[in-house]
N, C-alpha and C positions, 0 to 999 in steps of 0.2 A: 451529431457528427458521425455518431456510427450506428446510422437507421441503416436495416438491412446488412449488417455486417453479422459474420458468426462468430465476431468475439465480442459484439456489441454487451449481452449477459452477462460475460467475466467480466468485461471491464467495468459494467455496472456495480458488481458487485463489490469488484477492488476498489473500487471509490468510496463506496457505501463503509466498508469494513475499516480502512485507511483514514477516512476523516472521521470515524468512532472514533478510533483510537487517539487522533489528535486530540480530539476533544477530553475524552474520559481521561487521559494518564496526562495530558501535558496542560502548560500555561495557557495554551488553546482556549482550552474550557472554562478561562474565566470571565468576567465580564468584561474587562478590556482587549480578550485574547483571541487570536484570530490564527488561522491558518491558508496556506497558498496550494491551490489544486491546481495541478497542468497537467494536461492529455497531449500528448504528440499522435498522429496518427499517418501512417505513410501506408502504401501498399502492402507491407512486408510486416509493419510492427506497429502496435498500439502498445504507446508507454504512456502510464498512469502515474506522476509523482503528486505527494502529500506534503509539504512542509509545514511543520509543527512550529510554535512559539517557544518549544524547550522547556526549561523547569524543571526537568529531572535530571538526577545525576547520571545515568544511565539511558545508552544507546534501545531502541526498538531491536526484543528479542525472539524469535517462535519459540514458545514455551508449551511442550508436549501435554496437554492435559487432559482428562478423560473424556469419554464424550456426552457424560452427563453433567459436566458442569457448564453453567451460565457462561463465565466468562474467562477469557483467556487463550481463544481460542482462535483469533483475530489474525496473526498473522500467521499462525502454522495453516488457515484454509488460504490464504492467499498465497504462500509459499507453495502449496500443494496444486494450483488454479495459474500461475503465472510461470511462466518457461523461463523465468528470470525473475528477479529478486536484488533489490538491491539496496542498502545504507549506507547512508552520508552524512557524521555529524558536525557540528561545528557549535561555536560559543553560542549562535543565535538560537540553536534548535535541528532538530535531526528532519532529514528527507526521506523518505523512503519512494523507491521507484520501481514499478513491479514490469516487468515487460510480457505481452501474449506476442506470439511469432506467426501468422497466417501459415508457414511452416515450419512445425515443432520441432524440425531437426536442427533449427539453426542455432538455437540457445543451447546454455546453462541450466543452470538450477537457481541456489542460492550463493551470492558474493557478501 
């Protein structure tokens, strides 16, 4: 979908980093557990959402950690990589939706 595009990389990698996280912290990652990828992609904006199975009590947070540790590191590089940021929870499990902007002036940060 985004051969030749220059946010083709970011978005790889929000994906990549995004369904970790589904996997390792949430319901995701058990044998019955699954989660929902969606790309939108228009001219203007490539948005990445991940939706989790849930199972934790607690919403998807960036948590500042050094940079020599393994792990925890997950969504503070995607919040630093995405011109937007986004979460949504609900009973079923949380979404997380990151957006790159073809121009970075038109976003936010993090919501």
């Amino acid at each position: 979908m985004l051969r030749g595009s220059a946010l083709a990389d970011e978005a790889a990698l929000i994906v990549s980093e995004l369904s970790t996280n589904a996997i390792r912290h949430t319901a995701s990652g058990l044998d019955s557990g699954i989660f929902h990828l969606a790309v939108a992609v228009s001219a203007q904006v490539v948005a990445v959402s991940v939706t989790d199975d849930g199972g934790t009590g607690t919403a998807p947070k960036i948590e500042h950690q050094d940079h020599d540790v393994e792990h925890g590191r997950g969504l503070d590089m995607v919040s630093l990589i995405a011109h937007r940021m986004v979460v949504h929870s609900s009973d079923q499990g949380h979404t997380v939706t990151a957006e790159l902007y073809a121009d970075p002036r038109l976003g936010g940060r993090w919501c």
